[in-house]
N, C-alpha and C positions, 0 to 999 in steps of 0.2 A: 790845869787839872786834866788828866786823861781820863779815859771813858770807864775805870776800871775804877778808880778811886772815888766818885760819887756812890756806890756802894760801898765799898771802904766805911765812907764816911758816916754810913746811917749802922750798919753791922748788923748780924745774922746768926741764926742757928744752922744753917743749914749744913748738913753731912755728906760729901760726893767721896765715892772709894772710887779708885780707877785702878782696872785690871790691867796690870802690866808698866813694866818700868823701864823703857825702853823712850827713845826720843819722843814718840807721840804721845806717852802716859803722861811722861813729866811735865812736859808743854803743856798740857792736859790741867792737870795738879797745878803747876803754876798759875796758868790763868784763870783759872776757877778760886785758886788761895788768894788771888788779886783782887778777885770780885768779891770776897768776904766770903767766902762760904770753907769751910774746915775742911779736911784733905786725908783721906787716906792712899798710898798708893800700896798695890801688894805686888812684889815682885815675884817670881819663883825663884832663881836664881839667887845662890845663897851669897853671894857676893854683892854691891852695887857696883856693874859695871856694865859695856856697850862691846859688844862683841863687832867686830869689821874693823873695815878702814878708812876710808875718804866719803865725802859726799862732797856735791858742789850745792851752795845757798845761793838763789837768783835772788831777783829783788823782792821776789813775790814773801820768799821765807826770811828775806832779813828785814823787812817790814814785819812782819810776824814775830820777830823775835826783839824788834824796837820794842812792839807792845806790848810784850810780856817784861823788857825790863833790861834786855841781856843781851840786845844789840851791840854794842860798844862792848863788853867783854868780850863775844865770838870774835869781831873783828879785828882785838887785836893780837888774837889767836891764831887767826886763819892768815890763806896767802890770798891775796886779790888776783881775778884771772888778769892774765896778757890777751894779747892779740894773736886768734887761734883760726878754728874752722875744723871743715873735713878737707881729708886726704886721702887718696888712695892708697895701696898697700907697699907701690915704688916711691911713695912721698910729694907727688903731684898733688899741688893746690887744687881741689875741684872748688872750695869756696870757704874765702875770709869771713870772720867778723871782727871789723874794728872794736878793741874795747871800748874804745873813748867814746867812741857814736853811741852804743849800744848802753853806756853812763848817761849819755845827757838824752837818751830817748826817756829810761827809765829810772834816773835817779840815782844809781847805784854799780857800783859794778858787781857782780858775782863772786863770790870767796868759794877759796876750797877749804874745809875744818877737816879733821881728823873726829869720827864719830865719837870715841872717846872722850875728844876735847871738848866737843858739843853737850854730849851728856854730861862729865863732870859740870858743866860751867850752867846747866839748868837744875841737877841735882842740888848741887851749892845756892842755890836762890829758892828753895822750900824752907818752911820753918822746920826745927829741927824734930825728930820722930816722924813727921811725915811718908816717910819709905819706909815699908817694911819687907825685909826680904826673905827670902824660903821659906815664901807662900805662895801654895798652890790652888791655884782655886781650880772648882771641882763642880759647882756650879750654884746658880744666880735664880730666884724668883724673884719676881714683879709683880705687884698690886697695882692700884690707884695709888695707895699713902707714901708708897716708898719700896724698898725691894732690900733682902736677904743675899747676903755671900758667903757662901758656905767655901770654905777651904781650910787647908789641912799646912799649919806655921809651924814648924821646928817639927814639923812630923804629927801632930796633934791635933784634931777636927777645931774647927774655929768656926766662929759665923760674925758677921759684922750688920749689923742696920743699918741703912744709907736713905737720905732723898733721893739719893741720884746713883746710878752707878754706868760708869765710862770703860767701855771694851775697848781697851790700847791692847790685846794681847797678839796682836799680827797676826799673821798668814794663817796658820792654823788658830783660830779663835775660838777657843772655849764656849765664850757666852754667843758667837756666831753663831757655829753648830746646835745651842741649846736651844736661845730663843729663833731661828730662824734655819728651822732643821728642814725646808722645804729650798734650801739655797745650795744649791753641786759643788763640792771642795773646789779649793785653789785646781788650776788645770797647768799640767807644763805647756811653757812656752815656747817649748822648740828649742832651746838652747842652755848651756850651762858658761859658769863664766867662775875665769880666777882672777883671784885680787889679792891686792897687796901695798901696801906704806912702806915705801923705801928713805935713807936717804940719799939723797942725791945733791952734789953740791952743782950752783948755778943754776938758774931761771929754764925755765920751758915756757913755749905756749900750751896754753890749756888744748886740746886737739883730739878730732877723732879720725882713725882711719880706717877706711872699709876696705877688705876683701869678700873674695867668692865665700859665701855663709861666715862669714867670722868679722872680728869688730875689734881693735883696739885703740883706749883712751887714756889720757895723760890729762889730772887734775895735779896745779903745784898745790900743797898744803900749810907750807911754810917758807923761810929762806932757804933750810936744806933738807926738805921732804918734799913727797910724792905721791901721789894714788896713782895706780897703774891698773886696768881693769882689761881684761880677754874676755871673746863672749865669742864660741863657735855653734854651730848647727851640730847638732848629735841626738841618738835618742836618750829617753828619762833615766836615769840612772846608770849612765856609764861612768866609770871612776879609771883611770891609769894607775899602776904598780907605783910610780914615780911620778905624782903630778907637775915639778915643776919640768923636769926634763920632757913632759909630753907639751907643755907649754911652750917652750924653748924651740921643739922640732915645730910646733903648729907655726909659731911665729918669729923665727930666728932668721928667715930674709927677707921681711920685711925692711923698711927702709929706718935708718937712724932717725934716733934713739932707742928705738925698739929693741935691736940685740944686748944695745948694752943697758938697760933698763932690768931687761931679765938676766943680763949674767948677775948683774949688782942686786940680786933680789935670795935673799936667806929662806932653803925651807921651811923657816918654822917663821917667817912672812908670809907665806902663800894661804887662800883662802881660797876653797872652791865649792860652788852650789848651783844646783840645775835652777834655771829661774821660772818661778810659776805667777799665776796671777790668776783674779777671780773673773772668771769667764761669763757667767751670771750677773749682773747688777745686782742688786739687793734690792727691794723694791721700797722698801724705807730704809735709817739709820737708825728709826727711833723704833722702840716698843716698849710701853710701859715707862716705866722711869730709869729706862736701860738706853745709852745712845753709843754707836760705835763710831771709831776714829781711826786713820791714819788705815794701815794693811787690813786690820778687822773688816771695815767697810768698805772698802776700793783697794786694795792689794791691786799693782801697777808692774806693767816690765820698766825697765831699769831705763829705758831708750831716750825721754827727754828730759832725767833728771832729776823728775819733781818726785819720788817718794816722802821724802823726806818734809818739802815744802809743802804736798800738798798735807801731812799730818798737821804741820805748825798751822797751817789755815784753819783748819777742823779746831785746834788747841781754841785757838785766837776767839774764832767766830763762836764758838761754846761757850768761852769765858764769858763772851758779850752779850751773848742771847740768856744768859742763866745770870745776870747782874741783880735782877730784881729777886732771887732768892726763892726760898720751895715753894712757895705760895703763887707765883705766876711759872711753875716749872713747865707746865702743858704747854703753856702759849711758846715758852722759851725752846722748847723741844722741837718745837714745829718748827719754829724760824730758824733753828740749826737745821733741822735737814731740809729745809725749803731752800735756803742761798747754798749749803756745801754738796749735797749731792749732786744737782746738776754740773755745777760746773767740777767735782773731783770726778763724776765717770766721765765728762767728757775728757778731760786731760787722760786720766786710763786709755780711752779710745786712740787719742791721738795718739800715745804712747805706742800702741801696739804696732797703728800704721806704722810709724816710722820705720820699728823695727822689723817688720813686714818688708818693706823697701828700701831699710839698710841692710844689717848685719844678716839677716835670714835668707836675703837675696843670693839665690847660686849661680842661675842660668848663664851662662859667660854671656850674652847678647843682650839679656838683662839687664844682665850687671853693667856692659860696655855702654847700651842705651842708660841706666841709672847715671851715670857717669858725667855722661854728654848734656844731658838735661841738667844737671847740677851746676854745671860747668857754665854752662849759658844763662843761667839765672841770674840778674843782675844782681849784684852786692847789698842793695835799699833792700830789695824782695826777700832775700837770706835775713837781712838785720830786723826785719818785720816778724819772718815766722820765726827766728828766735826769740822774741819778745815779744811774741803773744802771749805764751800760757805766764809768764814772768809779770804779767800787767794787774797785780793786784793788789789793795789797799785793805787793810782792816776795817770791817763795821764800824758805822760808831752804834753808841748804847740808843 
């Protein structure tokens, strides 16, 4: 019996809507539909679908996604990484990580999924109605007993009752900005970055390579697909006439694969956005019978990964904190943002560093000393701090 289904077994009234239908809502939905409590999610998007391209799943997020249910479908979806590291921008090894070592440190190896594949394959494990889409919501009060969502479904004002209600709605958040209107928007991070899912026949290493302000990385996805991701120094809102040919000029001597990654890559694959993140912590997750999750509550830069993991943690650790149903909801609130906020802003934090002392890095002497230091780092000390923020286990109930 897992920790989910001793609630199962007793059953509930309980009503949680969750705003936003995106990876962190559904995970959301799921694990809370596990714990017995009913489920509404609202999308806005009139469609049910995941906009991008790749993400990489550590061990941290496919432990998270065992315990939702959907382990073993992602996997045999996704590509398992190889044997990768960083590289400079002439293709010099500054530093490996063995897969295999980096499996039996933590269990697992890392997969790369195609975002789409992820969301269909947690949409598909809701009961059916669950997802409602081209609903906007517009905004949220909270009591004591429970809390109000008002939004506007096929164009028409709506409101729903909820125990509970879950702000999945990312970066710009709705119920962020309402209930916690003393917290500073998303802030740019210095950087914009294009992506894209190609396919590509034959294997790569997973890999990242730095130059002076710029960054590119290579996720395999499948047998014959790829995530390819560029991330330069620029200011907020610069856009090219022709983004993939400014792509192309930014990083076409680089070292192979890189050239021909981007000639093999179709305009209407390319995907470009300046990256922001929440510069503010939030001082709690919880208010009211309102908890936020995934971008809403820690919005992260892209740098070591975990957007995506650290949502399914938040999913995970909610489903488990909220097992015992609306009647212990307070206690269940608290114990959500008492284990996930510290450890999702620390991950944010590290996140930044990185990107601070990788890809944002310009100074050539910098960069040349960034290099040299990497380079000299023994291989155990690289395979450690990759697998720190990746060391995570589900609660139990």
């Amino acid at each position: 019996m897992n920790f989910y289904s001793c609630r199962r077994a007793v059953g509930m009234d309980g009503h949680a809507v969750v705003v936003g239908g995106g990876i962190g809502g559904l995970a959301a939905a799921l694990a809370l539909h596990r714990a017995g409590w009913r489920t509404t999610v609202l999308e806005q998007a009139a469609e049910p679908r995941e906009l991008g391209t790749g993400l990489t799943l550590m061990a941290n997020a496919l432990r998270g996604l065992d315990a939702l249910g959907v382990g073993d479908a992602v996997r045999s979806r996704s590509g398992a990484g190889t044997a990768g590291g960083l590289r400079d921008r002439g293709g010099r090894w500054l530093s490996r990580i063995d897969a295999a070592e980096l499996t039996r440190q933590l269990g697992t190896a890392a997969f790369g999924v195609h975002r789409a594949t992820l969301h269909g394959i947690l949409r598909n494990a809701l009961p059916p109605g669950a997802l409602r889409t081209d609903a906007r919501v517009v905004d949220v009060t909270s009591g004591p007993d429970g809390a109000r969502v008002h939004h506007r479904w096929r164009g028409e004002p709506n409101e729903l009752t909820a125990d509970l209600v879950v702000g999945a709605d990312g970066l710009r958040s709705v119920l962020r900005s309402r209930l916690w209107p003393e917290v500073p928007p998303p802030v740019y991070a210095g950087a914009t970055a294009w992506r894209a899912a190609i396919h590509w026949p034959g294997p790569l290493p997973a890999a990242v390579s730095w130059g002076p302000g710029a960054e590119f990385g290579v996720v395999p996805l499948d047998e014959d697909r790829l995530y390819w991701y560029a991330a330069v120094a620029a200011p907020p809102g610069w856009h090219a006439r022709d983004e993939l040919a400014a792509v192309r000029a930014r990083f076409g001597d680089w070292h192979d694969p890189i050239p021909a990654l981007l000639a093999a890559t179709r305009p209407e694959e390319l995907l470009r956005h300046d990256l922001h993140h929440l510069g503010t912590p939030l001082p709690s997750y919880v208010k009211g019978r309102v908890a936020l999750l995934g971008d809403a509550a820690h919005a992260m830069t892209p740098y070591l990964g975990q957007g995506a993991g650290q949502a399914i943690e938040d999913a995970v650790t909610l489903g488990v904190a909220c097992a015992g149903g609306p009647a212990h909801l307070d206690a269940a609130l608290a114990r959500y943002d008492r284990e996930r906020r510290p450890r999702s802003q620390q991950v944010a934090r590290a996140s930044d560093r990185v990107g601070r002392y990788g890809q944002r890095l310009r100074n050539p002497v910098a960069v040349a000393l960034r290099d040299t230091l990497v380079r000299l780092t023994p291989s155990r000390a690289a395979l450690r701090q990759a697998a720190r923020y990746a060391d995570w286990h589900p609660p139990r109930h």
